[in-house]
N, C-alpha and C positions, 0 to 999 in steps of 0.2 A: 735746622733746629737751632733756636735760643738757647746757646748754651749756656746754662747760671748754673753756679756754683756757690756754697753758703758755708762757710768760714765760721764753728764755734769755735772759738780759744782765748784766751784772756790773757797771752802773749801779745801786744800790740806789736813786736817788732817782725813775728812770725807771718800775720797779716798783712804787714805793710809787705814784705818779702813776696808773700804770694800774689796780691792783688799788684805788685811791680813784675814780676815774671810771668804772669798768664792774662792778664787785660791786654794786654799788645797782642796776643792770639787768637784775641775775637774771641775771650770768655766773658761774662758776666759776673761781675764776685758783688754775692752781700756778706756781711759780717757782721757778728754777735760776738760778744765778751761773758755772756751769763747764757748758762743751758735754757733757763724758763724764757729769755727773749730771744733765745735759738731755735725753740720749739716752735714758737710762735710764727717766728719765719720760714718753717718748715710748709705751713699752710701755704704760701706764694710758689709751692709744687719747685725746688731747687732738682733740678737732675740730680746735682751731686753734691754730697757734704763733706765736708772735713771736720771730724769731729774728735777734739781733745778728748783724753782721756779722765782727767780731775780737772774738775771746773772749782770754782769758788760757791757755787751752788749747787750742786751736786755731780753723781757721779756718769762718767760719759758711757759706762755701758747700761745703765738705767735710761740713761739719755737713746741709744741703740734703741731702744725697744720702743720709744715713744717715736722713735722717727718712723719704724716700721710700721705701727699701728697708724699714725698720720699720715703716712705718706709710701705705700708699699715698694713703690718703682721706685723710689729714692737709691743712687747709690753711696754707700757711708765709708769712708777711708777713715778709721782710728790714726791720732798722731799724738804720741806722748813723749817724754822726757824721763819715762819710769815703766818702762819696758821689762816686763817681767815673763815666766813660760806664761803662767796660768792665765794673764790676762789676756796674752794674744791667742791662749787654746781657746778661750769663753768668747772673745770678741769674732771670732773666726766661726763659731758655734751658734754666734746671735746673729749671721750672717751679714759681717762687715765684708766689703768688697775684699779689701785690703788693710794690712796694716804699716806705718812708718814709722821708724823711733828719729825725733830730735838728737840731734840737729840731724835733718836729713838733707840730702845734697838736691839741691833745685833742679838738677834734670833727672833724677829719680822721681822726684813728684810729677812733673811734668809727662814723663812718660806711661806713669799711673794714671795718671787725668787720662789722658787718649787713647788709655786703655778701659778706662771706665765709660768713654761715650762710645766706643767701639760695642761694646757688648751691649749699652743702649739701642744704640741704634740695629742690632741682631734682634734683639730684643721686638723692635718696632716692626722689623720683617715679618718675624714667626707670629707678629700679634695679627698681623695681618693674611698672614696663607691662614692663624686658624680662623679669623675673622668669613674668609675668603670658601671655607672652607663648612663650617655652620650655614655659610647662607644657603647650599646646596646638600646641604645635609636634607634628607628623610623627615627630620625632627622639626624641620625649621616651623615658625608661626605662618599660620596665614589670616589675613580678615582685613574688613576697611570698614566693619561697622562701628557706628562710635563707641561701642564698648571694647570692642580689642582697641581702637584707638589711643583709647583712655587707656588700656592696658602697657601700648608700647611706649605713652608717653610716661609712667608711672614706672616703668624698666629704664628709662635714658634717667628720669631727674634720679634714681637709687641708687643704680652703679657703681656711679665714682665715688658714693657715699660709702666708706669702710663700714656698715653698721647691718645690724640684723634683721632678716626679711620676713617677716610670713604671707605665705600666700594662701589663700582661703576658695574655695568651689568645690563641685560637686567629681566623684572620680570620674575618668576618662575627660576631661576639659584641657590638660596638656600642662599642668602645675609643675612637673618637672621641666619643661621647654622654657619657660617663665627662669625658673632658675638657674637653668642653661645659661638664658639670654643675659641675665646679671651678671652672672660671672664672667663672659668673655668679654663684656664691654666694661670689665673695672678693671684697677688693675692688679688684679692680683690672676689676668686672663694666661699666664703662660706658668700659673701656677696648676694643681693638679683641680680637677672639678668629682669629689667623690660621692656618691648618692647612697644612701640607704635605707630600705623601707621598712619602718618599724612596723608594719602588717604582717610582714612577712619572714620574719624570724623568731622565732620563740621568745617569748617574753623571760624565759631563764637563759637565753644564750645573747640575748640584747644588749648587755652590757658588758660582756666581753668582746663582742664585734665593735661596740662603740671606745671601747677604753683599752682591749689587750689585756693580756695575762703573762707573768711568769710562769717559769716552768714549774710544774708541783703545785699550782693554786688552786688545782680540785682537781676529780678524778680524770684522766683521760687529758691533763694537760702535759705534754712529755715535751715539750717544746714551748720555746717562746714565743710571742705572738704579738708582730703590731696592730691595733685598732685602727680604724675607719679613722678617728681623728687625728690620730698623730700621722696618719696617709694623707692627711689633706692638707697637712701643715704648707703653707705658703700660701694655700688655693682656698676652697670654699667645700664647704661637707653641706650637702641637703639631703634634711633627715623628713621622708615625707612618712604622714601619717603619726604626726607626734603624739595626738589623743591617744595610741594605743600604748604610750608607755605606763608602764607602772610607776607607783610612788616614789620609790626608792632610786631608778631610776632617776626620775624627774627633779630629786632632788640633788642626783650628782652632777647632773648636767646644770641645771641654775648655778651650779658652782662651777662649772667651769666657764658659762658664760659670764660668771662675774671675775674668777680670779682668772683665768686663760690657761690654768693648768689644771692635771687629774694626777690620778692613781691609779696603773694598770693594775689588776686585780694579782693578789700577792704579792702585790709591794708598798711600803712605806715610800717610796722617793716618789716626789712630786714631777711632771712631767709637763715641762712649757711648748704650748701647740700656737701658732699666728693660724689661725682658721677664721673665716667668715663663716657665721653656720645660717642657714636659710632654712626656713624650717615650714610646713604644709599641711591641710587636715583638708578632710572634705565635712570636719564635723562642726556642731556650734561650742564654740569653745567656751565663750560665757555659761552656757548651758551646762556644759559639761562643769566648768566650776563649782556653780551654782546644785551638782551632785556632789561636789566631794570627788571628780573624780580627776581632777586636772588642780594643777597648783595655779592660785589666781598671781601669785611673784613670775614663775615662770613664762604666765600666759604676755604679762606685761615686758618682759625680758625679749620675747619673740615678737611683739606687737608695733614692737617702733614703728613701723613701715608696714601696713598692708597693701597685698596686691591682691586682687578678686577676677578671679577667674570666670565668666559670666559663663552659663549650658547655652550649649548648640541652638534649643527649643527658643533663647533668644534670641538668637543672632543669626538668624533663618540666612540672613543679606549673605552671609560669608561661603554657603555652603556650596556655588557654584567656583568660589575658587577652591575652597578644599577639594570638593568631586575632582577638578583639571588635573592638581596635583597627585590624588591617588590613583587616576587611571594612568597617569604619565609615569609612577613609580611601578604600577603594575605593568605596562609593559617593556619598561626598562629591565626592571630586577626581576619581574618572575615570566618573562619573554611572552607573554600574551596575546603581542601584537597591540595595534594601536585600537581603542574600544571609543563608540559613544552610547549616550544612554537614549532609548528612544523616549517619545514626550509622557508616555503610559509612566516608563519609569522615572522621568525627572520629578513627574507631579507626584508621585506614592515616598522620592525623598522628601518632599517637602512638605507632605502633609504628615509623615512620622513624627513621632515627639521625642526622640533620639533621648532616650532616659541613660544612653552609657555612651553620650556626646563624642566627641572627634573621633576618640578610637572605637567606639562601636559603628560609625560613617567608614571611617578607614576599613576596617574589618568587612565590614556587607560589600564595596566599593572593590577590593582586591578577592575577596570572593567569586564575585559576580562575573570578574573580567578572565578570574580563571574555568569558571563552568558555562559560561553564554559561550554557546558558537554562532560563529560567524562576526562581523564587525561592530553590531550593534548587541546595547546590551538593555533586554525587555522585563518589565515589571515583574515576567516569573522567576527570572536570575535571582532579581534580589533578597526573596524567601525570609523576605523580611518578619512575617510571622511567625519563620522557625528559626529566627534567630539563636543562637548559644554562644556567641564569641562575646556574646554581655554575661556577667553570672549571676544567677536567680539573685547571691547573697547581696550584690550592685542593685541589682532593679529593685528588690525589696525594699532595699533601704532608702534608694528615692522616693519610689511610689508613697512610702507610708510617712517619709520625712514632709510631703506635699499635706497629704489628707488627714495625719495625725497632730500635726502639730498642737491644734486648737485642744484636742483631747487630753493632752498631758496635764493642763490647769483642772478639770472637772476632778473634784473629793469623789470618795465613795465609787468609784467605778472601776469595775474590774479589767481594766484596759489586756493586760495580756489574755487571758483567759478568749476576750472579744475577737480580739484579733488572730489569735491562732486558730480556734475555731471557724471563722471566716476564710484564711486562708485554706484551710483543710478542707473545709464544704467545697469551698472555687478549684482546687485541685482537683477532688475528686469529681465531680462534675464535669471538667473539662475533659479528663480522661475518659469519662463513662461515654461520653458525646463521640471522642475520637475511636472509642470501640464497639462503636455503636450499640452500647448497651453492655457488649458483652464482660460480665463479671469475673470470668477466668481470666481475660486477658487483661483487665481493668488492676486486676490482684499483680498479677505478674511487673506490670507496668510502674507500680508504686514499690514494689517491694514488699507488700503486704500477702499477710492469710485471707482466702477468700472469705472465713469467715468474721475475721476483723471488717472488712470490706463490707458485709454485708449489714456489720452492727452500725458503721457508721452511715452508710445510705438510712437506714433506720432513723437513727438519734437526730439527721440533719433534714430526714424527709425529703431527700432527693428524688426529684423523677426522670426517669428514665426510658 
């Protein structure tokens, strides 16, 4: 390792001092007399900084937060002449490595140095077993078509970039894996990586899972409570499915994406979070603007950076490496023994239109390997017809995301009305065929009164 080290202080004797006692031990010293051309050389990635605490241009724990923001893996040793409690509680708080007060003895600094690349280089180990560690994870990517390509090359140039993601496809396409893969390769990778899916929490309990609550801030809160954010602090929060937030919502988060602090609910004090937030939708977001139903500031706030998750139904090329990988996980993890697929079944993968991509392929793939007996596994395993590990409300809203789009521009038409009735006729019809006809069991099957049943084979002029 290049060890550099960057020197803000506006002591030139203190300078001369150090760049005399640690250049002779194979360190690198740059040095800044002003925080704003300290900052600047913060960009040239310094291991470690020594950093005044009152500059002539401002002040060094303000300076603290900008080096974190620029530069996450930087380690920051405060050094002042004006050592007080509270500044070394707050410097310790803003996570300075260390702190020294002036005049300090040159082999205490010295052995803080070597204490600061010691935990670097720890640092570099565990970045590496998780590194090491993700590649053989379950979760990991696979593909070599140019569009995940494009995909891993669009993960490598983002990474190191401290700045906010969105990634955009359709669900089941692996958008949390994407975000996974950002976060370990920046560095904020031995920081915490927390996920949460705004589908899947109540739209009134969403903002206390995101921001925390005091005690007594509504009914049933009897305790205190940290949020998702402030759990991620160091690391990165991915919030997928951000269309589903509400307004209110949506505007406390633009505010913390712009000032870097919140308000756990029932409290006035403001709370500073270093989060990377990564954020995901399988929907069109302009679109959704364009209703009233997404802030267009916000949308621009997550937008820096998109990443596009392309459906399976493109990237046909990929799917004989995913199949290797899910039969190899099935019979590792669910003991199935080692499986292949016979050519009946290879060809019915590839002719599918995978409308609930990776993970409905995973899902049929680890199915199949636990119901086929024997070594191979044949086109009736994969009961791809009676699929359910996709759910109706997924497939729906692909299917009609394909065929409706053009229809939302046409005036005057009663688009829901069309389409529900449609779906209703195709259901009931598919049913009527699987029972063969029969009406009581047809009833049974929907959940309906045979005589609801029989007004609507009426009204739709089903034959049967």
């Amino acid at each position: 390792m290049d060890k550099k080290i960057l020197i803000i202080d506006d002591d030139e004797s203190i300078i001369w001092v150090v760049k005399k006692t640690l250049e002779n031990s194979g360190y690198s010293i740059a040095s800044r007399t002003r925080l704003a051309s300290g900052l600047k050389a913060v960009l040239d990635r310094p291991h470690v900084v020594l950093l005044d605490l009152v500059l002539p241009d401002g002040d060094g724990l303000e300076g603290l937060r900008e080096i974190h923001a620029l530069n996450p893996e930087a380690i920051v040793i405060m050094i002042t002449a004006h050592a007080q409690m509270q500044s070394t509680i707050t410097a310790m708080k803003e996570g300075a490595f260390d702190y020294l007060e002036k005049p300090f003895d040159i082999e205490e600094l010295r052995i803080v140095i070597e204490k600061a690349f010691r935990d670097l280089s720890l640092r570099e180990e565990l970045r590496e077993l998780k590194k090491a560690a993700l590649e053989t994870d379950q979760l990991q990517m696979v593909g070599k078509s140019p569009k995940m390509l494009k995909v891993f090359k669009d993960i490598g140039r983002v990474a190191p970039k401290d700045i906010t993601v969105l990634i955009t496809g359709e669900s089941g396409t692996g958008k949390e894996l994407v975000a996974k893969a950002v976060h370990y390769n920046s560095g904020r990778s031995l920081g915490p990586f927390i996920a949460i899916n705004s589908a899947s929490i109540p739209k009134d309990l969403l903002e206390s899972e995101l921001f925390g609550y005091k005690k007594g801030a509504f009914t049933g809160a009897v305790r205190e409570k940290k949020g998702r954010i402030e759990a991620a602090d160091g690391g990165t929060l991915f919030l997928d499915e951000i269309s589903e937030m509400d307004a209110g919502l949506q505007a406390k988060l633009l505010r913390f994406l712009q000032e870097k602090e919140f308000c756990p609910l029932g409290s006035n004090e403001s709370i500073k979070a270093n989060v990377r937030i990564i954020g995901a939708t399988n929907r069109d977001l302009p679109e959704a603007i364009s209703k009233g139903l997404f802030r267009e500031d916000l949308y621009y706030r997550f937008n820096v950076v998109q990443i596009k998750m392309p459906p399976l139904r493109e990237r046909k090329e990929d799917m004989p490496l995913l199949i290797k990988k899910f039969l190899h996980e099935a019979a590792e993890k669910l003991e199935t023994g080692e499986k292949e697929l016979s050519k009946e079944a290879k060809a019915a993968l590839l002719k599918y239109d995978w409308p609930g991509n990776v993970r409905e392929l995973e899902n049929v793939i680890k199915r199949a390997s636990v119901l086929s007996s024997g070594s191979f596994i044949e086109k009736k395993d994969l009961l791809l017809d009676e699929d359910t590990s996709y759910s109706i409300k997924d497939f729906l809203e692909e299917k009609l995301k394909r065929y409706l789009k053009d229809m939302t521009k046409v005036t005057n038409f009663n688009l829901y009305d069309t389409v529900l009735s449609e779906v209703e006729k195709a259901l009931i019809t598919i049913v009527l065929r699987e029972t063969n006809g029969n009406q009581l069991k047809t009833a049974r099957a929907l959940g309906i009164n045979r005589n609801t049943l029989r007004s609507k084979i009426k009204e739709y002029k089903i034959k049967h």
